[in-house]
ROSE-4610 file (N, C-alpha, C; in Angstrom, 1 decimal, always signed):
// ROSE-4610
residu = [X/X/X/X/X/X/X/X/X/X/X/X/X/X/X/X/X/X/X/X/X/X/X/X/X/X/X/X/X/X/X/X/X/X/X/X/X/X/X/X/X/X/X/X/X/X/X/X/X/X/X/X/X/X/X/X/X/X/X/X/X/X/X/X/X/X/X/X/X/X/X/X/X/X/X/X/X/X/X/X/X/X/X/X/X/X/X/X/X/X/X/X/X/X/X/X/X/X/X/X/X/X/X/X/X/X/X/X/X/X/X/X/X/X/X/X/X/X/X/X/X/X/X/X/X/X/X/X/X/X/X/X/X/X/X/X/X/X/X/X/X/X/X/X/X/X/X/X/X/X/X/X/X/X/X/X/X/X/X/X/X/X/X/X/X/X/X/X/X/X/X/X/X/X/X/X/X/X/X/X/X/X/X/X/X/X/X/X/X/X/X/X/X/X/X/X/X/X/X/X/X/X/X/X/X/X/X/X/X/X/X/X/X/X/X/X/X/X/X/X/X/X/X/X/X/X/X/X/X/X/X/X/X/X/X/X/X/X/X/X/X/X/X/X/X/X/X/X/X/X/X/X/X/X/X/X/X/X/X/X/X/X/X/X/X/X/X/X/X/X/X/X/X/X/X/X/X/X/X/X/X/X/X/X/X/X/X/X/X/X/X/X/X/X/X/X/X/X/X/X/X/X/X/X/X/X/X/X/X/X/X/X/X/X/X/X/X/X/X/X/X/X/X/X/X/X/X/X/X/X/X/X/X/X/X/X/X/X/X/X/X/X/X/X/X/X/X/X/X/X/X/X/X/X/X/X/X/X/X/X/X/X/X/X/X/X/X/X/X/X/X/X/X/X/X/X/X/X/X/X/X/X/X/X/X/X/X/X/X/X/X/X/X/X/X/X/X/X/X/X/X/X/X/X/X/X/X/X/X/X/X/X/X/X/X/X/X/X/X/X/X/X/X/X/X/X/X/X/X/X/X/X/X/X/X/X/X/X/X/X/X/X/X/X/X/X/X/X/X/X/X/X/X/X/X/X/X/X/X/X/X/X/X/X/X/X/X/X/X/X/X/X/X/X/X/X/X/X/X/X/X/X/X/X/X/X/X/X/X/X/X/X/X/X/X/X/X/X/X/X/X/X/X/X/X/X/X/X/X/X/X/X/X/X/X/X/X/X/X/X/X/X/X/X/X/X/X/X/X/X/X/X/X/X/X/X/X/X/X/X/X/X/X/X/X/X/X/X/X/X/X/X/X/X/X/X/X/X/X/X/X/X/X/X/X/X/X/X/X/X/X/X/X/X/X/X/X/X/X/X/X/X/X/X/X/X/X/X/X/X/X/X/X/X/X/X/X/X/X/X/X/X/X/X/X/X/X/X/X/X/X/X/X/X/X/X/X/X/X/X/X/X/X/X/X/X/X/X/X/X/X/X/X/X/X/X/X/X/X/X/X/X/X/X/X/X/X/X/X/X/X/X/X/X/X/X/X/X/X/X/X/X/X/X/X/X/X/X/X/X/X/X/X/X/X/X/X/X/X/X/X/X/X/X/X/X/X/X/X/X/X/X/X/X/X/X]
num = [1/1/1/2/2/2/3/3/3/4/4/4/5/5/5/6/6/6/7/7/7/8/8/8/9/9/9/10/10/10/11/11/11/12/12/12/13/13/13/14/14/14/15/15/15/16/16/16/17/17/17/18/18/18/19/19/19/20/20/20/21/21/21/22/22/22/23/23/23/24/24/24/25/25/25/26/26/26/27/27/27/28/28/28/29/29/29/30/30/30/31/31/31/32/32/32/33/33/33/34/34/34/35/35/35/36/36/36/37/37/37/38/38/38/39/39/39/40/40/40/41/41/41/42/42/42/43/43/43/44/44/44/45/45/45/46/46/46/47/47/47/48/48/48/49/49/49/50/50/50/51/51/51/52/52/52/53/53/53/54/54/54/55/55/55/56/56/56/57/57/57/58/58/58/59/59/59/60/60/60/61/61/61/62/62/62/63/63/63/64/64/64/65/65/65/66/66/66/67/67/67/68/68/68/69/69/69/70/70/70/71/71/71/72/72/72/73/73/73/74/74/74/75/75/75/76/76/76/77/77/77/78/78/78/79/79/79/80/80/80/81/81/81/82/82/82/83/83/83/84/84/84/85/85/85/86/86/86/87/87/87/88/88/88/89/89/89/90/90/90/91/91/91/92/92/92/93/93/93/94/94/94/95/95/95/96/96/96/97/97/97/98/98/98/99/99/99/100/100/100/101/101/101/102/102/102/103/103/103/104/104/104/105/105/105/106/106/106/107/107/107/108/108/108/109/109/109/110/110/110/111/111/111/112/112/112/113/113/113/114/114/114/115/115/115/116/116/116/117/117/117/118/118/118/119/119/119/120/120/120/121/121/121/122/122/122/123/123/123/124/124/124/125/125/125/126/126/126/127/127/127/128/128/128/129/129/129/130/130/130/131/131/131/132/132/132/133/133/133/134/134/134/135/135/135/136/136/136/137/137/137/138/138/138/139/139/139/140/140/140/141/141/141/142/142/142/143/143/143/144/144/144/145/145/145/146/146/146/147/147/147/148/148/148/149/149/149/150/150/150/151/151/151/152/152/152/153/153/153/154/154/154/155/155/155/156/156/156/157/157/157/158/158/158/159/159/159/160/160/160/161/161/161/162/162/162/163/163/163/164/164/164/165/165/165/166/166/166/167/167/167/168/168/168/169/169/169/170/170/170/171/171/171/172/172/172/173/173/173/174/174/174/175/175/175/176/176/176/177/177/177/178/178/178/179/179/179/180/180/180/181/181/181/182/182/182/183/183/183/184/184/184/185/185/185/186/186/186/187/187/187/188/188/188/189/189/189/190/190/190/191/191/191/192/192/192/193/193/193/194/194/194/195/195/195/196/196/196/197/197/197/198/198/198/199/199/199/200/200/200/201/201/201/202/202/202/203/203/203/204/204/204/205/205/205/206/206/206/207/207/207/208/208/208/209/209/209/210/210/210/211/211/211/212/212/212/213/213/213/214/214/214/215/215/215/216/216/216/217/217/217/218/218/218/219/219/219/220/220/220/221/221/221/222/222/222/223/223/223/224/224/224/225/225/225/226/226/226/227/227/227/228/228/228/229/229/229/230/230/230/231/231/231/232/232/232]
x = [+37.5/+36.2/+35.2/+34.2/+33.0/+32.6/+31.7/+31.2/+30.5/+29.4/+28.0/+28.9/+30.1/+31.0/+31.5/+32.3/+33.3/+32.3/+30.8/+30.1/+29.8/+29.7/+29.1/+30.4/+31.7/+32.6/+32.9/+32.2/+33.2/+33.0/+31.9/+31.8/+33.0/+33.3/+34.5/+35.5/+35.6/+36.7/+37.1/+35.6/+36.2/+36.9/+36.1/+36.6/+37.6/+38.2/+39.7/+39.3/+38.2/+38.2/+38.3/+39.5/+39.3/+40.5/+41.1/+42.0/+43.3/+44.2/+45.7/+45.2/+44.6/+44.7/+43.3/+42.3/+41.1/+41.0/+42.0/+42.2/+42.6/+43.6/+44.5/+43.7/+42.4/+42.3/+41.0/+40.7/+39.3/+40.5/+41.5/+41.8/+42.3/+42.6/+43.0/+41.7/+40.5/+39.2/+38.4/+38.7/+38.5/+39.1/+40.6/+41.5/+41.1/+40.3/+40.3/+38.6/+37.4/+36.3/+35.9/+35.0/+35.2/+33.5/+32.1/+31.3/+31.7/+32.1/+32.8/+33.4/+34.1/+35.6/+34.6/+33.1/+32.1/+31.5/+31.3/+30.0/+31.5/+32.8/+33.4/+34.0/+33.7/+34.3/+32.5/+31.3/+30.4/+30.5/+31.1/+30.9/+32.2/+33.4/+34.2/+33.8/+33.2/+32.4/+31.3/+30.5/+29.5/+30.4/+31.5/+31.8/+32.6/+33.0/+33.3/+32.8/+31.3/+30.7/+30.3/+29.9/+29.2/+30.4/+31.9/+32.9/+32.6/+32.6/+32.4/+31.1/+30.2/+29.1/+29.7/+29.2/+29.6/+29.0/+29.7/+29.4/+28.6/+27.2/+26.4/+26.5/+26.5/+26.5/+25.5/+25.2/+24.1/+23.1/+22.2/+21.3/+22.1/+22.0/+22.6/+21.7/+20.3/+19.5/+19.1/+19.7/+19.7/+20.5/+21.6/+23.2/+22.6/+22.0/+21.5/+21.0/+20.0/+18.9/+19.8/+20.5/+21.1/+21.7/+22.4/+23.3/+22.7/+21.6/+20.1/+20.1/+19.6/+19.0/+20.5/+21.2/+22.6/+23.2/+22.8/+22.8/+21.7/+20.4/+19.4/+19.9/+20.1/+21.0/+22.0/+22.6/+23.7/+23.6/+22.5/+22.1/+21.1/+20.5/+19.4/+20.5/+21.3/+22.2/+23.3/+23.2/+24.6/+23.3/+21.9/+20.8/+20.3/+20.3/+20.3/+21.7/+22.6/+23.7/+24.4/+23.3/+23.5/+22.3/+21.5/+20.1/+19.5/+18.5/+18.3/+17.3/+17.2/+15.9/+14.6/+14.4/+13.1/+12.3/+13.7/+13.5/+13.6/+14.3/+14.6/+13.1/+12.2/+11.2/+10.0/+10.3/+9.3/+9.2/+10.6/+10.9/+10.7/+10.6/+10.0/+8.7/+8.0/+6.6/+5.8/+6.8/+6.3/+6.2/+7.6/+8.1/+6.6/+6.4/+5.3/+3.2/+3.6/+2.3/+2.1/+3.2/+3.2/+3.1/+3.5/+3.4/+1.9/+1.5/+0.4/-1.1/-1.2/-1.9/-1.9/-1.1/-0.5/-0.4/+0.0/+0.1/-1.4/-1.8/-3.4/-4.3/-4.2/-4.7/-4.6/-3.1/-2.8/-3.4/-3.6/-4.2/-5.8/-6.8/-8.0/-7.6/-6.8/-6.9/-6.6/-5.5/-5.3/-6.0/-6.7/-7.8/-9.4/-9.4/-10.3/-10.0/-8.6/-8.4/-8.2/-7.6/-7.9/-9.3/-10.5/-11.6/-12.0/-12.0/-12.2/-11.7/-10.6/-10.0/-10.4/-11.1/-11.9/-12.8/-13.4/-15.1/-15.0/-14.2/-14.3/-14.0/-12.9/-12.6/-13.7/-14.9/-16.2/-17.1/-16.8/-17.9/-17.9/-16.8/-16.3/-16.6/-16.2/-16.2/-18.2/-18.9/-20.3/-20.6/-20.0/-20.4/-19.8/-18.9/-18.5/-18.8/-19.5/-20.0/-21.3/-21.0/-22.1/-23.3/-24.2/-25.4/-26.3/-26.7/-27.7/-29.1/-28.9/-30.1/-30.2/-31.6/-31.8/-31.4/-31.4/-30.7/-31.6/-32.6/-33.7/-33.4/-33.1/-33.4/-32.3/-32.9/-32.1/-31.3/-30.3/-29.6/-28.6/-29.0/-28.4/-27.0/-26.8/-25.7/-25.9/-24.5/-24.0/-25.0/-25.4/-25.7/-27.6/-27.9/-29.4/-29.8/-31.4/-31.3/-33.1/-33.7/-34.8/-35.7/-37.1/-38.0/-37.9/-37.8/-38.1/-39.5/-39.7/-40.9/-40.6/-41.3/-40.9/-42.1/-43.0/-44.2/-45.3/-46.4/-47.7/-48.6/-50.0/-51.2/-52.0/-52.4/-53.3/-54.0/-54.5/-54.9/-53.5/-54.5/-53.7/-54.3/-54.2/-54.4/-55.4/-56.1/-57.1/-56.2/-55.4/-54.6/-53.1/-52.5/-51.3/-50.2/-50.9/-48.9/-50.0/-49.9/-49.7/-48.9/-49.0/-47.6/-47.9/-47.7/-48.3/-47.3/-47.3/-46.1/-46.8/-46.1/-46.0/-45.5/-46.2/-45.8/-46.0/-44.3/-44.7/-43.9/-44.4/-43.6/-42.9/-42.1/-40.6/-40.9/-41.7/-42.1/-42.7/-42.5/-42.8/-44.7/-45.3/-46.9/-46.8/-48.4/-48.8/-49.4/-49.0/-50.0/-50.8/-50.4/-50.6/-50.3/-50.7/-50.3/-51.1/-50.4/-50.7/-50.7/-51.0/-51.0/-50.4/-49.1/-48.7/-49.7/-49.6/-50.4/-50.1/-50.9/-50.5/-51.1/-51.8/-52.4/-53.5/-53.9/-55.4/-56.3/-55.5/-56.2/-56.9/-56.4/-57.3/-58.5/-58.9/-60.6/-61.6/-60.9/-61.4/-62.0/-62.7/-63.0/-62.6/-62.9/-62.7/-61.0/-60.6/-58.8/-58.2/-58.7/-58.0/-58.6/-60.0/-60.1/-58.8/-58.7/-57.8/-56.5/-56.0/-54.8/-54.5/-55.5/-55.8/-55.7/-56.7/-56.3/-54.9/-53.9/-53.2/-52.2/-52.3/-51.2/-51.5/-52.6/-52.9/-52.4/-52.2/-51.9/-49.8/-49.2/-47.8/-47.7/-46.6/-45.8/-44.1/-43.7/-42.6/-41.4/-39.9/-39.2/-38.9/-39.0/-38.8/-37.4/-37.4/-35.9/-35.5/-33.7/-33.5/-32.1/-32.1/-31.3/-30.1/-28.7/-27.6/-28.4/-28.7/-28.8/-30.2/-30.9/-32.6/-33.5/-34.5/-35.8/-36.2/-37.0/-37.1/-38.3/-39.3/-40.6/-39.6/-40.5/-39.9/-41.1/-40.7/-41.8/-41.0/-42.0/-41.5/-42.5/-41.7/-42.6/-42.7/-43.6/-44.4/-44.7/-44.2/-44.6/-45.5/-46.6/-47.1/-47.7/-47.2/-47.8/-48.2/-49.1/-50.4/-49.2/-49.5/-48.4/-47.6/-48.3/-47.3/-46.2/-45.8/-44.4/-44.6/-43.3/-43.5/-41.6/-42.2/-41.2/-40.9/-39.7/-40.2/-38.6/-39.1/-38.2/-37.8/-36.9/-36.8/-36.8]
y = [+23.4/+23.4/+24.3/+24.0/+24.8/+25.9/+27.2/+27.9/+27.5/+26.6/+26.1/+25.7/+25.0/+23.5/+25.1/+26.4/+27.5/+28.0/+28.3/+29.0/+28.5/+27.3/+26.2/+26.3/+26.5/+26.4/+27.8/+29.1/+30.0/+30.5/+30.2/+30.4/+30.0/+28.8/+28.3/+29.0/+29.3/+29.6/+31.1/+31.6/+33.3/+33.2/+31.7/+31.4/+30.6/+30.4/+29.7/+28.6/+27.9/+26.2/+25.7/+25.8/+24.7/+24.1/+23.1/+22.5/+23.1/+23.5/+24.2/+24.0/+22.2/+22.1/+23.0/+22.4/+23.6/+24.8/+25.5/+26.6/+27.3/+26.4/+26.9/+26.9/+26.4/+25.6/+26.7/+26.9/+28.0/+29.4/+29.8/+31.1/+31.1/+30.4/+30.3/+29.9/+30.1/+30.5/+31.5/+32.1/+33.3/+34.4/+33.8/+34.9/+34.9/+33.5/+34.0/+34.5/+34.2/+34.5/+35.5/+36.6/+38.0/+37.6/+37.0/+36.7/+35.8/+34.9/+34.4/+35.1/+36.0/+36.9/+37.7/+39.0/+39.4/+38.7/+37.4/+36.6/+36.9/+36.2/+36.4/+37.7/+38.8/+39.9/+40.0/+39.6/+40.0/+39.2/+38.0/+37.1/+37.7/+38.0/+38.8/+39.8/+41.2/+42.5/+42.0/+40.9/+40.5/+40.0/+38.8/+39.1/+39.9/+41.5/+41.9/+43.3/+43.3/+44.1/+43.2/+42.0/+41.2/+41.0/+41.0/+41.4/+43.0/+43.4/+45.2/+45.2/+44.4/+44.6/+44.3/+45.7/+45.5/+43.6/+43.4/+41.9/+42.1/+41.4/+41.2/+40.3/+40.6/+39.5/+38.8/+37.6/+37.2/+37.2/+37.6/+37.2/+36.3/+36.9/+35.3/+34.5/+35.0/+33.5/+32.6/+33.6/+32.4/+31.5/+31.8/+30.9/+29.9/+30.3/+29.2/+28.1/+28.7/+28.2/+26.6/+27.7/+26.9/+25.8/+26.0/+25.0/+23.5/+24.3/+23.2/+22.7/+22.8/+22.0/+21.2/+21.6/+20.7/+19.6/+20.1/+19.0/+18.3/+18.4/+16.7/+16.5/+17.1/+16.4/+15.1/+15.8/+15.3/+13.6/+14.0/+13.0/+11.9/+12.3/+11.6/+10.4/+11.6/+10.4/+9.9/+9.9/+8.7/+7.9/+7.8/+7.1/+6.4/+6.6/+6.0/+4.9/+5.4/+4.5/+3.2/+3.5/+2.6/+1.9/+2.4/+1.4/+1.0/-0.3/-0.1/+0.6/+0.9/+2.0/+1.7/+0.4/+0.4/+0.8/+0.1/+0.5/+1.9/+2.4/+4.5/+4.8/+4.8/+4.9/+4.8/+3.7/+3.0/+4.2/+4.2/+4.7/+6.5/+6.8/+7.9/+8.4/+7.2/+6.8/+6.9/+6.2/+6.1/+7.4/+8.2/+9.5/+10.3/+10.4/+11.1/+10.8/+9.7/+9.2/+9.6/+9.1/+9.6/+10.9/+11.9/+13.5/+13.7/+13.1/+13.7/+12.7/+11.7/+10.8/+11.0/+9.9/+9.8/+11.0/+11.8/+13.2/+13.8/+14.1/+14.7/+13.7/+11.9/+11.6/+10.9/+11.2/+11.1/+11.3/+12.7/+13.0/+12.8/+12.0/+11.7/+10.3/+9.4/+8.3/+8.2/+8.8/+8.6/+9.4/+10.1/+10.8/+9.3/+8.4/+7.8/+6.5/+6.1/+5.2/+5.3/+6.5/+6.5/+6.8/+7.2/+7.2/+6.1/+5.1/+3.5/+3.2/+3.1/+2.9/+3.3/+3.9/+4.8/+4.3/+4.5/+3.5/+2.4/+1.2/+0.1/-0.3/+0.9/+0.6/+0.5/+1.6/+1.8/+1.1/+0.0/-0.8/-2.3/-2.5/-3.9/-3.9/-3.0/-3.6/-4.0/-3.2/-3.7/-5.2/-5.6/-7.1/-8.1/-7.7/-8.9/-8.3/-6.9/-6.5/-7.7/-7.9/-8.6/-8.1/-9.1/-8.3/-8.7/-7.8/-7.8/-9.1/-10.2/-10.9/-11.8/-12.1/-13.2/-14.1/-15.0/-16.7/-17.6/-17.3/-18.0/-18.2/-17.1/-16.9/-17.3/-17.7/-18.8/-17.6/-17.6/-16.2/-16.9/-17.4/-18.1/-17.4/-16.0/-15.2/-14.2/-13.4/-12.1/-11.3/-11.3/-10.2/-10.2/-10.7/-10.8/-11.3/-10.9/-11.6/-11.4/-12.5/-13.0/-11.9/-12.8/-11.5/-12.5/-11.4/-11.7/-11.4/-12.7/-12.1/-11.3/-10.0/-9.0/-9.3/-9.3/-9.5/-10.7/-10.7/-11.5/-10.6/-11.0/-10.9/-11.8/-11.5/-12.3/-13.2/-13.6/-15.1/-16.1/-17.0/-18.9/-19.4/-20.3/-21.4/-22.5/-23.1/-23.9/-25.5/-25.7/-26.6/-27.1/-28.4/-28.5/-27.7/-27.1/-27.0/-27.2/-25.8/-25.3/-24.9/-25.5/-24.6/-24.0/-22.7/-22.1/-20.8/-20.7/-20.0/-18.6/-17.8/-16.1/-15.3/-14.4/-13.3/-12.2/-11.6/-10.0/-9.4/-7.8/-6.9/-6.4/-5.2/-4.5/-3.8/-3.9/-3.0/-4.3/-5.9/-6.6/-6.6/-5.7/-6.6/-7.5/-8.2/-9.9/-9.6/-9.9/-9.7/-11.1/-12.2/-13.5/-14.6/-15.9/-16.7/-18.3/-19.4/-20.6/-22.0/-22.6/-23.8/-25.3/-25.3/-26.4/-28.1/-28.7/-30.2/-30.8/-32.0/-32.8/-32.6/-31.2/-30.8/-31.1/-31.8/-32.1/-30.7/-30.2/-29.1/-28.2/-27.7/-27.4/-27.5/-28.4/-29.2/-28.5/-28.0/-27.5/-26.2/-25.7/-24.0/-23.7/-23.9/-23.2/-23.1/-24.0/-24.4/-23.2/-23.1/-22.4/-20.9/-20.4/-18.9/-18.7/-19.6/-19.4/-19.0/-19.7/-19.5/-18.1/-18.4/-17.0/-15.5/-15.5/-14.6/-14.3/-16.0/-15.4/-14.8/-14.9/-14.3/-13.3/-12.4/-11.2/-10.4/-11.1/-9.9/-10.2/-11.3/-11.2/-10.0/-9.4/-8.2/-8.8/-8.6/-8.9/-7.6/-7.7/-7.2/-7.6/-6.7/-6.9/-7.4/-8.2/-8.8/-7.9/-8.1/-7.3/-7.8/-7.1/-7.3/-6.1/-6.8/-5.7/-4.3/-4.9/-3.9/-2.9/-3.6/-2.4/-3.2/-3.2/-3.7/-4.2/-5.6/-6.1/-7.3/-7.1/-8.3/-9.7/-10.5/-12.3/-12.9/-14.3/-15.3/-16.1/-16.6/-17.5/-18.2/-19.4/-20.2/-20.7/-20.2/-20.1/-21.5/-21.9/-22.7/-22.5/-21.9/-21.6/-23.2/-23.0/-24.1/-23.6/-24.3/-24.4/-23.7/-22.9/-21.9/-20.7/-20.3/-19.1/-18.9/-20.7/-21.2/-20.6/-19.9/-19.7/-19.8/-20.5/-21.1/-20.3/-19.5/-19.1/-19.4/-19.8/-20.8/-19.7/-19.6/-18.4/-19.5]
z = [-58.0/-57.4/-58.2/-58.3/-59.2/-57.8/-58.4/-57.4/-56.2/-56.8/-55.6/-54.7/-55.1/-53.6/-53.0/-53.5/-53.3/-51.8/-52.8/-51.7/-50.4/-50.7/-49.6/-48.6/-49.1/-47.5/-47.5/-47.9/-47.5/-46.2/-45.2/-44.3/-43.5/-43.5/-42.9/-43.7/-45.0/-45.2/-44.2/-44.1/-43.4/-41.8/-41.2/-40.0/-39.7/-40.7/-40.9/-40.1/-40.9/-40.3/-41.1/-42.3/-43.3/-43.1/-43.8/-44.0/-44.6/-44.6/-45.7/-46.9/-47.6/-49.2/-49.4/-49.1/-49.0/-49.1/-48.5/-48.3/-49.5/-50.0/-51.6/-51.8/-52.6/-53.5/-54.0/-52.8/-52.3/-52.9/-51.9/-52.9/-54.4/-54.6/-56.2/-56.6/-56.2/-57.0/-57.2/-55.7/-55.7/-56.1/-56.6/-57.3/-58.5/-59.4/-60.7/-60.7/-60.3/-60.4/-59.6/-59.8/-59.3/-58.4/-58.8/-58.0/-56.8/-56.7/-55.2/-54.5/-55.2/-54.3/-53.4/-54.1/-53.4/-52.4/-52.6/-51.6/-50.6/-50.7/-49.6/-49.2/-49.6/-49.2/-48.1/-48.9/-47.7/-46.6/-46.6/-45.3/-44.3/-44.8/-43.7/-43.4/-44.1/-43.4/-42.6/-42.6/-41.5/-40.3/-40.8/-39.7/-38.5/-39.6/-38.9/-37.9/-38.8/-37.9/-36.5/-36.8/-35.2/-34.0/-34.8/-33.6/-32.8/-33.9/-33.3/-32.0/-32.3/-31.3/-30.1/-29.4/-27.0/-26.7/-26.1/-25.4/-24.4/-24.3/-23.2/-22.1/-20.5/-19.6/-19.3/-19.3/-19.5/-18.0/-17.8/-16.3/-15.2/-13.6/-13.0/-13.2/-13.3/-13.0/-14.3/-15.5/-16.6/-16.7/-16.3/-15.8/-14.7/-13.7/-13.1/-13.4/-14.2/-14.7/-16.1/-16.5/-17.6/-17.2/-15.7/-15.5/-15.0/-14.4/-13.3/-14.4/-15.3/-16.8/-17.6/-17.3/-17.8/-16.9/-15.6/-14.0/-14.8/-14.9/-15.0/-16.2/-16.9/-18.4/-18.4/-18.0/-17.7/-16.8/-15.7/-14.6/-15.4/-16.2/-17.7/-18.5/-18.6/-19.7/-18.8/-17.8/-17.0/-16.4/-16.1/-16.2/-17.3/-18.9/-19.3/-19.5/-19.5/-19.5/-18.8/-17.5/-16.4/-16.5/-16.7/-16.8/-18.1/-18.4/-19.9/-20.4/-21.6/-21.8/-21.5/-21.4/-20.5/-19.3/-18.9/-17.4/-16.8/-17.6/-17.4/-17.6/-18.8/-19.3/-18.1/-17.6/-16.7/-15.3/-15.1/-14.1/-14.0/-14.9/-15.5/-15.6/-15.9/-15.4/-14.5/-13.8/-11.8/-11.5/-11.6/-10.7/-11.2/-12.8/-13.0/-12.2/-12.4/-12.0/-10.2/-9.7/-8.5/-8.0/-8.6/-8.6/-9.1/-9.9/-10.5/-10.0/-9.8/-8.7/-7.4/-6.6/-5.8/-4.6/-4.9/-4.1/-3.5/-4.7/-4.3/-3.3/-3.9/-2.9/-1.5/-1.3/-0.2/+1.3/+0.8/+2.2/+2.3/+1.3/+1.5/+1.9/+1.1/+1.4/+3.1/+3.8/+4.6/+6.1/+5.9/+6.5/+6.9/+5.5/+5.2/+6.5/+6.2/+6.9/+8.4/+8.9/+10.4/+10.6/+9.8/+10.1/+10.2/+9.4/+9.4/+10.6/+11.1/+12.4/+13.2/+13.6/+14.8/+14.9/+13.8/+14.1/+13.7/+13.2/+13.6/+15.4/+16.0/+17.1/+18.4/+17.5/+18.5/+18.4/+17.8/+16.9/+17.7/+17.3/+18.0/+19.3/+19.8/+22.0/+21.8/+21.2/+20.9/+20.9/+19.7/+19.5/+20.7/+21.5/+22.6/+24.3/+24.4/+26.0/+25.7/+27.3/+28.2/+28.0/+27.7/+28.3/+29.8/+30.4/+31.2/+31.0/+31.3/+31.3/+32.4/+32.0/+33.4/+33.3/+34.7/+34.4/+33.9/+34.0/+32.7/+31.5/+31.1/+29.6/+28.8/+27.6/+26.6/+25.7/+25.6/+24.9/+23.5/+22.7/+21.7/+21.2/+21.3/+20.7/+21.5/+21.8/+22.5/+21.8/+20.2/+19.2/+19.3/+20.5/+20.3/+21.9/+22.6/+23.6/+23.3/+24.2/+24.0/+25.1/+25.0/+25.8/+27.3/+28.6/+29.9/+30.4/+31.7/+32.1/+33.6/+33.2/+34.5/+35.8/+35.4/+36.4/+35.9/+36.3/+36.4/+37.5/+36.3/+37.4/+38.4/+39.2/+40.0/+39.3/+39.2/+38.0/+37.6/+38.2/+38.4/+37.0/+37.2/+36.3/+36.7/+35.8/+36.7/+35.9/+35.4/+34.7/+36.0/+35.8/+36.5/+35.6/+34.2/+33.7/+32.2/+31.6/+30.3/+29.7/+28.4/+27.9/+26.3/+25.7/+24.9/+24.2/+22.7/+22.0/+21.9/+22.6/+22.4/+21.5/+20.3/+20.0/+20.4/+20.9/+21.5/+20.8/+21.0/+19.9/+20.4/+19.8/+20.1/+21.5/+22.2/+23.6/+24.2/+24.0/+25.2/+25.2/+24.2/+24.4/+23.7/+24.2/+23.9/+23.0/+21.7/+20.4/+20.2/+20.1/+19.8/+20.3/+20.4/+20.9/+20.0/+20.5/+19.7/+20.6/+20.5/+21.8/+20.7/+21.5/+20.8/+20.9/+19.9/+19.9/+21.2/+21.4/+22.6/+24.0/+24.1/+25.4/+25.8/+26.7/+27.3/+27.5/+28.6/+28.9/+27.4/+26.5/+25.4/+25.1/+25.6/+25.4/+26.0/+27.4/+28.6/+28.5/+28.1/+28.2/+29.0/+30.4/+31.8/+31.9/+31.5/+31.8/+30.4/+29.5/+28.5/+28.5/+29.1/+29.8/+31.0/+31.9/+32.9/+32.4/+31.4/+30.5/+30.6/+29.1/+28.3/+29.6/+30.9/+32.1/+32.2/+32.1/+32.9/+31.5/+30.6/+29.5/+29.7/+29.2/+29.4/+30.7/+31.0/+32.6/+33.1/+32.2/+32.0/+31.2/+32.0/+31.5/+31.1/+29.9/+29.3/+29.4/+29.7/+28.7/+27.4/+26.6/+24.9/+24.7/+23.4/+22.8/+22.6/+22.1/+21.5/+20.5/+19.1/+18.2/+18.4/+18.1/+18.3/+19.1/+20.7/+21.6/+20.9/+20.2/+19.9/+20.2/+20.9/+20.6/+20.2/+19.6/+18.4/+19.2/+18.2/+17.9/+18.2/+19.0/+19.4/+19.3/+19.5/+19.7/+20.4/+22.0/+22.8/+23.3/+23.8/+24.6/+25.7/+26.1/+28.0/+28.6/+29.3/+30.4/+31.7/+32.1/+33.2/+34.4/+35.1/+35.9/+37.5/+38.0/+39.0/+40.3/+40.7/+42.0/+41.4/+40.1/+39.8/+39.0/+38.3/+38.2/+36.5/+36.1/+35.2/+34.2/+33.3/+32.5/+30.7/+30.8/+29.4/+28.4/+27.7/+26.2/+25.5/+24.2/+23.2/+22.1]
């Protein structure tokens, strides 16, 4: 053996891990060359001062510590073994995403949804309660109801039976009005003053949209004794 291969195992040679032929082969080199015999006379004094050094016990909780970390070790590679590396990877994935997602917004999402739940709950009985109306009145949907006539003034009609379309606002006044085609009476001034008397002095309740208030347009029937007919 040349020196560089001699030096390269004398480590082992000091710790008696070489082989018997090795071993010759290594002292019958070091018997004839006096630089080797040094490098190994320094590698046995090292090792025999680091015997000499007091032995340290190590922390319990590094021992703990050491062994926790050799448990998931351990638990990692009988997981990879069982499963393919994809799927370990993936699953590795999840556990992360879910710790680091997942967790935080747990408790908004689900704060969010029994809110939703609540007030959808207070919401609904709305759209299907009854409402309060007259037997007159034309009520097309639960979600809407037309304007009522609450009163009338003293003033008739000098007509058998008018009939004429109302705009009234969110509080039930008469803003406007339109006289459908077809009517004789129209021609009449005295018969369409009489009208006109008697709208002005109907008092309405107001429509209303999902339970508020709300501007309508209807259409009035009035005929000769009071009789009063209202359409939505």
């Amino acid at each position: 053996m040349d020196c560089y291969r001699i030096r390269r195992l004398l480590a082992a040679y000091c710790d008696a891990g070489l082989p018997p032929g090795e071993r010759e082969e290594i002292e019958s080199h070091l018997a004839g060359c006096r630089t080797c015999e040094a490098v190994s006379r320094q590698y046995i004094s090292g090792r025999a001062v680091l015997r000499s050094l007091p032995g340290l016990a190590p922390p319990k909780q590094l021992v703990v510590s050491l062994r926790v970390l050799a448990s998931h070790e351990r638990a990692r590679r009988l997981a990879n073994t069982r499963t393919p590396d994809f799927l370990s990877r993936w699953l590795v994935r999840a556990r992360l995403w879910e710790r680091i997602m997942m967790r935080p917004l747990a408790l908004p999402v689900a704060g969010g949804l029994v809110s939703a739940v609540i007030l959808f709950g207070l919401i609904v009985p709305n759209f299907f309660a009854p409402h309060a109306i007259s037997s007159n009145a034309d009520v097309p949907t639960m979600l809407s109801t037309e304007a009522t006539v609450v009163g009338s003034g003293p003033y008739g009609i000098g007509v058998d039976e008018a009939t004429v379309d109302m705009t009234l606002d969110s509080q039930g006044r008469f803003l406007d009005y339109s006289i459908p085609s077809g009517q004789a009476w129209v021609k009449d001034p005295g018969a369409r003053r009489s009208v006109e008397n008697a709208l002005l002095f109907l008092r309405f309740a107001p429509g209303t949209t999902f339970s508020m208030p709300a501007s309508s347009k209807i259409r009035v029937t009035l005929r000769r004794g009071s009789y009063i007919d209202v359409q939505g």
